[in-house]
PALUM-437143 format. One line per 4 residues: for each residue z negated, y negated, x of C-alpha. Coordinates in pm, 1 decimal, m for minus. Each point is the difference from the previous one (the first is absolute). Example, Ala and Ser with C-alpha at 12.3 -4.5 7.8 and 13.67 -1.06 7.14 Angstrom:
! PALUM-437143
m780.0,450.0,1230.0  66.0,m344.0,137.0
//
This chain:
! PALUM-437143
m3307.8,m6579.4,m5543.1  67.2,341.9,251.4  96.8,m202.5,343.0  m232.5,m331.9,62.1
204.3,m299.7,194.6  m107.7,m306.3,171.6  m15.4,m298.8,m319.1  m108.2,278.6,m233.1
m311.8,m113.4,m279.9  m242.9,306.9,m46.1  m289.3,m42.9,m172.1  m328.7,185.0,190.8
m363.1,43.1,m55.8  m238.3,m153.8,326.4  m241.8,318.5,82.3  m142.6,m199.3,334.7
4.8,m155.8,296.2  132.8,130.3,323.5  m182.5,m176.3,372.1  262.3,m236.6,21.9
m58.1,m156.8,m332.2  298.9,128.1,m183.4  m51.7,119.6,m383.1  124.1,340.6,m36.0
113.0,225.3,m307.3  240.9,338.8,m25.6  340.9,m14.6,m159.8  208.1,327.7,m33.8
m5.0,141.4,369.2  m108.4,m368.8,174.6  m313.9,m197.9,77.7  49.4,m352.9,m109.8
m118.7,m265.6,224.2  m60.4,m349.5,m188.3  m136.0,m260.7,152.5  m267.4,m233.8,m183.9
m42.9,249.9,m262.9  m325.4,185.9,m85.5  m122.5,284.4,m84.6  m46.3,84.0,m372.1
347.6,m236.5,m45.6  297.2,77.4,m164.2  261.9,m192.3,147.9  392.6,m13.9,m42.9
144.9,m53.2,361.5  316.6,m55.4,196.8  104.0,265.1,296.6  33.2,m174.7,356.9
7.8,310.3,225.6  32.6,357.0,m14.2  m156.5,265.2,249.9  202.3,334.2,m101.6
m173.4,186.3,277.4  m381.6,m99.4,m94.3  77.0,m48.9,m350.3  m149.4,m301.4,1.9
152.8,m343.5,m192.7  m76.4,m360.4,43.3  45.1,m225.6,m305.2  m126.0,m405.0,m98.7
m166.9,m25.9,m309.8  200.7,m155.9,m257.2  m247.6,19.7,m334.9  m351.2,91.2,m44.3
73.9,246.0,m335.5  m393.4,104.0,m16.3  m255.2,m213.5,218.7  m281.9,151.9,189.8
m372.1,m94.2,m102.2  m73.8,m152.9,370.2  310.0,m202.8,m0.6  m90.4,m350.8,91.0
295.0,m269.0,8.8  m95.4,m197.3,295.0  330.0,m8.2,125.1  320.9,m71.1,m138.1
260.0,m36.9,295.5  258.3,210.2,m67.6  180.6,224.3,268.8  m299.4,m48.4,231.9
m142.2,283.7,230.0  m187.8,m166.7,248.8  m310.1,148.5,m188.0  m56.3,311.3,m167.2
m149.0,51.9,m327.5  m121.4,m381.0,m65.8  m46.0,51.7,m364.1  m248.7,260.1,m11.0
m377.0,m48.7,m10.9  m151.9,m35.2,287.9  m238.4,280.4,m50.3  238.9,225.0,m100.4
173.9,m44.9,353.8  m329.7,77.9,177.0  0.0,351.6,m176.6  323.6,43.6,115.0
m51.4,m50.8,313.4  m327.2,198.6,68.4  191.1,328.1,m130.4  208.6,m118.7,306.0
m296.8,m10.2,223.5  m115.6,324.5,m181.2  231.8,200.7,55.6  m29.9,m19.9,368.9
m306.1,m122.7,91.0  m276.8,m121.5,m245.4  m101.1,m300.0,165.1  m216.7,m296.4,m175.3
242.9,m261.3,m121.8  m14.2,m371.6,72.5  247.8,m218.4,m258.5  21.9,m360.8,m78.4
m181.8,m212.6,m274.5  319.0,m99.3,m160.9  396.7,95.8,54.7  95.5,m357.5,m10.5
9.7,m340.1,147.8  m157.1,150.6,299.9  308.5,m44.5,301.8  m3.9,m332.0,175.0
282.7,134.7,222.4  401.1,3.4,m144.0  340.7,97.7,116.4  253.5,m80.2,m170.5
349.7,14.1,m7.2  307.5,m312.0,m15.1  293.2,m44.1,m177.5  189.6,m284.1,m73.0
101.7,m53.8,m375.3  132.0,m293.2,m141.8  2.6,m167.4,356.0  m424.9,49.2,5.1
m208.5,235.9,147.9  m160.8,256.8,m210.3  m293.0,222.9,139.9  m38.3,398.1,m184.2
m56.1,294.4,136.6  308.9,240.0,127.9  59.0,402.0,m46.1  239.1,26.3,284.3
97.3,379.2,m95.4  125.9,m176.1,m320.8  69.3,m307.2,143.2  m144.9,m130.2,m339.6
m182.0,m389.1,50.6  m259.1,m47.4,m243.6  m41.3,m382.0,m6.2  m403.5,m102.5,m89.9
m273.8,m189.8,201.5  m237.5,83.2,m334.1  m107.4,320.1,128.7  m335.1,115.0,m130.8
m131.9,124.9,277.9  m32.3,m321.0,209.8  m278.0,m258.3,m36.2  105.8,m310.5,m125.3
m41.3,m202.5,309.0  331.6,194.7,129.4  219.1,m98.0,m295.1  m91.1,m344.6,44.6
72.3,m48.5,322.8  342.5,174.1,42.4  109.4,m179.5,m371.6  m102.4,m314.1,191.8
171.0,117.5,325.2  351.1,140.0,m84.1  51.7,m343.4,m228.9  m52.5,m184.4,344.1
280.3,286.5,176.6  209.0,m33.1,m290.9  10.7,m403.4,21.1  29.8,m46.4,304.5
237.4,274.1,184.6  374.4,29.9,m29.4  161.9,329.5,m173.9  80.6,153.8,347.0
m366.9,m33.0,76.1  m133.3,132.4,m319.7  284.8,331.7,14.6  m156.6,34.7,401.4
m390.9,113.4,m147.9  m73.0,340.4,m100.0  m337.1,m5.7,m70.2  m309.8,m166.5,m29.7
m387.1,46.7,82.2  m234.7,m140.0,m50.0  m428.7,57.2,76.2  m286.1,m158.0,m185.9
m319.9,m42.2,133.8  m288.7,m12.4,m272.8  m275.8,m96.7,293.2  157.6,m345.7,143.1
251.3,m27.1,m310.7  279.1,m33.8,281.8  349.9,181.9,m82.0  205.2,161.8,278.1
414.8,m5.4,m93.0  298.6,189.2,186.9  362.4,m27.0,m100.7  215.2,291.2,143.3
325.1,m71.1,91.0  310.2,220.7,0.6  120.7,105.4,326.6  215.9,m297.0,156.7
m106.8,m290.1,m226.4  7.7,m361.2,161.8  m383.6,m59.2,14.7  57.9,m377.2,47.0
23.4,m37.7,m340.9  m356.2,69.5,m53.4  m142.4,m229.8,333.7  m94.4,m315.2,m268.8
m127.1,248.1,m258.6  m295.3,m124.1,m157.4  m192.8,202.0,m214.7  m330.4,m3.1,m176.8
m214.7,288.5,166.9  m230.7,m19.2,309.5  210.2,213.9,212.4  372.4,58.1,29.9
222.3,221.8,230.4  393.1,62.6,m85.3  88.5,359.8,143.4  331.0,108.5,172.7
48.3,351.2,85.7  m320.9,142.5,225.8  m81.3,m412.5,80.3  m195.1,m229.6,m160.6
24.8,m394.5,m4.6  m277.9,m236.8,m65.4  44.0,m255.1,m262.8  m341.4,m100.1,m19.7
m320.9,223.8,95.1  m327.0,m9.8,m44.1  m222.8,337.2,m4.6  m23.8,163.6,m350.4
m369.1,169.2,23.1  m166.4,229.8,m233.5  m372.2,121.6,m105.2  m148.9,334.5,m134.4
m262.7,m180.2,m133.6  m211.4,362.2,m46.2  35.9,35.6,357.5  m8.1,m335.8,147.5
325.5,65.1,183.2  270.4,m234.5,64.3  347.4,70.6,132.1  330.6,m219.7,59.9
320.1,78.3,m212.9  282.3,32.5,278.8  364.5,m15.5,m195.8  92.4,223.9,380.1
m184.6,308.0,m153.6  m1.5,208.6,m321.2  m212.8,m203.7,m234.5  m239.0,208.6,m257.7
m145.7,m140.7,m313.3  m357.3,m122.9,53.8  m126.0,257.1,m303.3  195.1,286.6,169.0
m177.1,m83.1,334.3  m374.9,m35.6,m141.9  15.0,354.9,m173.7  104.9,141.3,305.0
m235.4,m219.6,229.9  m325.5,65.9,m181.2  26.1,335.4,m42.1  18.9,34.7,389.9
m270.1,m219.7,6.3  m216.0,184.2,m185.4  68.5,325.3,215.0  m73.1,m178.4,327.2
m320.5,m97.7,m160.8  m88.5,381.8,m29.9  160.8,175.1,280.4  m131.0,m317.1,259.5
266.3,41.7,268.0  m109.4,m105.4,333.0  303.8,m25.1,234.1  360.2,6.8,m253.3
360.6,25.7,17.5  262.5,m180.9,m190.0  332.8,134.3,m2.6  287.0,m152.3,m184.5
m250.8,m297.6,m35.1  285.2,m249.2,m182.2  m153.1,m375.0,3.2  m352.9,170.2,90.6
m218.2,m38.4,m338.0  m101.2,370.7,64.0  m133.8,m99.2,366.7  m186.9,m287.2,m129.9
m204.2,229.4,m246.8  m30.6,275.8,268.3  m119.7,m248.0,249.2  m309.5,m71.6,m228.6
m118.9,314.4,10.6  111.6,125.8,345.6  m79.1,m125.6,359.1  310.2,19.9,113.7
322.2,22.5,m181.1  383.4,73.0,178.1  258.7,m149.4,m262.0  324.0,148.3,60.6
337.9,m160.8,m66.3  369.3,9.3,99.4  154.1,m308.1,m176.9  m41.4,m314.3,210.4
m31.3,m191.1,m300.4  m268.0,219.4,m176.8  m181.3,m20.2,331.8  m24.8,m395.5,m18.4
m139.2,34.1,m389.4  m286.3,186.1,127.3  m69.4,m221.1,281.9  45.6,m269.8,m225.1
m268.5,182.1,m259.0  m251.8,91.6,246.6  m37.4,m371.4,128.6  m17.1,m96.7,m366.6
m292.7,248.8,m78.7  m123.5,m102.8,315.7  m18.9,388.0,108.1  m3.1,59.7,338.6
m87.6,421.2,72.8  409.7,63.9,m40.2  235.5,133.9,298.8  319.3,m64.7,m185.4
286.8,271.6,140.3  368.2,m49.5,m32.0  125.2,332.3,9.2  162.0,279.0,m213.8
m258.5,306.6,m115.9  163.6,230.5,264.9  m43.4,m263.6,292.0  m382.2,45.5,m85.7
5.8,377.9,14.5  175.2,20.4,325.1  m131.6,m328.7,211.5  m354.2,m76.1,m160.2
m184.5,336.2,48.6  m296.0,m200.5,85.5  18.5,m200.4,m306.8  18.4,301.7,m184.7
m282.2,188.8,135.2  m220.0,m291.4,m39.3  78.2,m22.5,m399.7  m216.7,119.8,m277.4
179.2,m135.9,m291.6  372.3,44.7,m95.3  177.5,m232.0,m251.9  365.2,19.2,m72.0
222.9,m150.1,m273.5  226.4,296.8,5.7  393.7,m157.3,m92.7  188.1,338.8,m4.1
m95.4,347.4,77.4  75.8,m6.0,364.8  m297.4,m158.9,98.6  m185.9,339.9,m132.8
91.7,174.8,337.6  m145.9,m292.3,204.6  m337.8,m23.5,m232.4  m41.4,384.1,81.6
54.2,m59.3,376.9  m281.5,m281.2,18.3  m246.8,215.2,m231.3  16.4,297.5,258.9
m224.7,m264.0,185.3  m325.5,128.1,m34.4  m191.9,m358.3,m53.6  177.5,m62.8,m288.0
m243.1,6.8,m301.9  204.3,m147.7,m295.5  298.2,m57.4,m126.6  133.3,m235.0,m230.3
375.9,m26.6,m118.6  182.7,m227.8,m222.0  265.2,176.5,m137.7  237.7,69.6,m290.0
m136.5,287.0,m211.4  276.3,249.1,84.0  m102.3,6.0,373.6  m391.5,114.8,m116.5
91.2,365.8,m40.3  168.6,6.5,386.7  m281.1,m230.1,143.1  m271.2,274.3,m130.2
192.0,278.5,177.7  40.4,m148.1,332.5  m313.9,m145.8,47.8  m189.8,351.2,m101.7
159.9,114.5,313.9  m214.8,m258.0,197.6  m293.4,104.5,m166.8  m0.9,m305.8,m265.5
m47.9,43.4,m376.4  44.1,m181.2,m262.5  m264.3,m253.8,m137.3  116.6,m32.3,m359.4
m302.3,m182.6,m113.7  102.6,m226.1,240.9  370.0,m43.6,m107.9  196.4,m239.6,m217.4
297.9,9.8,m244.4  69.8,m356.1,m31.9  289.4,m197.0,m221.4  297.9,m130.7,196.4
141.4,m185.5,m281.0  m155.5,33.1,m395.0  388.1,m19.1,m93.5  129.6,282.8,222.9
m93.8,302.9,71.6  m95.1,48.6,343.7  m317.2,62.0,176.0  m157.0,m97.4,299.7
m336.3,216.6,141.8  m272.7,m79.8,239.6  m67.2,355.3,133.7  m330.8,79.8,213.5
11.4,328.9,274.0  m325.4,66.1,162.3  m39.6,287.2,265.3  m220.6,282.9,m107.6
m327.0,31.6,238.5  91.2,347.9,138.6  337.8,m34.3,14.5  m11.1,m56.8,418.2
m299.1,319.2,26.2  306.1,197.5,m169.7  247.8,m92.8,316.7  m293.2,62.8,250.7
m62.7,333.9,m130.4  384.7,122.8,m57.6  68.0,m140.8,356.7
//
């Protein structure tokens, strides 16, 4: 076979795994993406795309010809990408991912205790078969619908309650009302057993048909476009029992899995224990679990948000950790650069959770303050190598002891770190002197 086309079988060898999750091997002049294979596999596989310029080919698996030692069958939905590499040992994913880490910035490596039935938070996608909803998870660039509610990765709790759930939906709405949903959420909470439940709607749909919707969970909104409507509410709160911390699940905001937010949480914890910031900023401070550790350690603490709803979460989360040493800011970062000097020179103590690399220009402006003893910045590992070179410039360096590589998600492959800048002692006796 000279010329490879789109349908065309191949058989390849799996050599590794690229960041994104993808098993990769060479064939003639191409690199052979495959997903859900791994490496040390010999796989026969079916071309879906072809990159003439990179050289690089897509392709499903269609037949495992020679399986790899740290194959685990955990999971047999077929078609399904929502994860990457499920059947592959845990461990074995850890390796691959500190070579990640490795290769740009060793960093010591915080993972999960198991890669399964840990999320107690699911989307997932409607169709209507057979005049019934079906939930599964959707690859839009395909436009493939993988039809399951039996995923692995979600506790049991979940399954329950949405097998429970869409028999209700599909017994009690009409077919126009079943065709109008386009996906489905829904949040459990381990600490009050309480489950939170959104349906989606396409853009449109007659809501009236879900007013008299009854459904088994402790909270229920139905979603139109940008608005929510209330079915039935009651708050959905949550504990990290290791910290003591509870927080309110708001269906207005992004919602994080509980394990995701822990990792993330304790680690910061554990830095504020040694760096013991006295007065702190927030910045992008989301539904303020961040502030409420800062605030422990700090006398004061500025918690700075734009969203009006976000802003009411951490309102809502101080009063129920009864903290009080919070002045809660509803502003963008650059706002606070250009109309809170004051706040700024009175800060020690800089904490962002950096969301895309622009906010690495306004870090650098409010680290030029000369108060400012530490940084700490939640961000995604390919923003580590940047953050190191702008903040040298304000006379910060980089405390790797005091930095984190922690898992996102044991069944993907990207990486969330907890980085810690301090200022170096002399660094303002260096300006005096060139001045």
């Amino acid at each position: 076979m000279d010329i490879l086309n789109i349908n065309d079988c191949i058989i390849v060898d799996i050599d590794g795994i690229n960041q994104y999750g993808n098993g990769f091997g060479e064939y003639k002049d191409y690199i052979i993406e495959v997903p859900k294979s791994n490496p040390g596999e010999k796989v026969k596989v079916e071309i879906k795309k072809i990159n003439e310029k990179d050289k690089i080919i897509t392709a499903s698996l269609i037949e495992i010809i020679r399986e790899s030692k740290n194959r685990i069958n955990r999971c047999n939905i077929n078609n399904c990408l929502f994860c990457k590499s499920p059947n592959l040992l845990y461990e074995e994913k850890i390796a691959i991912k500190k070579r990640f880490i490795e290769s740009i910035y060793n960093l010591e490596f915080i993972g999960f205790k198991v890669d399964y039935k840990f999320k107690n938070f699911i989307t997932l996608y409607s169709r209507v078969i057979n005049n019934n909803v079906k939930l599964g998870f959707l690859d839009k660039n395909r436009d493939l619908f993988v039809e399951t509610i039996d995923c692995p990765l979600y506790t049991d709790n979940i399954r329950d309650i949405l097998v429970k759930n869409i028999d209700i939906i599909n017994n009690s709405l009409n077919l126009e009302a079943k065709k109008s949903i386009y996906k489905i959420s829904l949040y459990y909470s381990e600490y009050e057993k309480t489950s939170l439940l959104v349906i989606e709607l396409y853009k449109n749909s007659d809501i009236s048909f879900f007013k008299d919707l009854k459904l088994e969970v402790t909270s229920f909104y139905i979603k139109s476009g940008p608005l929510f409507f209330i079915n039935y509410d009651k708050f959905i709160i949550e504990k990290i029992d290791e910290l003591d911390l509870k927080y309110r699940i708001d269906p207005y905001n992004k919602i994080e899995e509980r394990e995701l937010n822990s990792k993330i949480l304790t680690t910061l914890n554990s830095i504020f224990k040694k760096i013991v910031p006295q007065k702190s900023l927030v910045i992008h401070a989301n539904n303020g679990l961040t502030t409420l550790l800062a605030a422990r350690c700090s006398k004061i603490v500025y918690s700075v948000e734009k969203s009006l709803s976000l802003v009411r979460d951490i309102l809502f989360n101080l009063k129920l950790n009864k903290v009080e040493n919070v002045i809660v800011l509803k502003q963008k970062i650059e706002s606070i650069i250009e109309k809170n000097t004051e706040i700024i020179k009175d800060i020690d103590t800089i904490i962002l959770h950096s969301i895309n690399s622009d906010d690495i220009e306004s870090i650098a402006k409010i680290a030029n303050n000369e108060n400012v003893r530490n940084i700490i910045i939640v961000t995604h590992l390919e923003y580590l190598k940047n953050y190191i070179e702008v903040l040298s410039k304000s006379g910060f360096i980089f405390n790797k002891n005091n930095s984190y590589a922690i898992d996102r998600d044991p069944n993907n492959y990207y990486i969330e770190t907890v980085l810690s800048f301090k200022r170096e002692n002399n660094f303002k006796l260096k300006i005096r002197i060139k001045k």
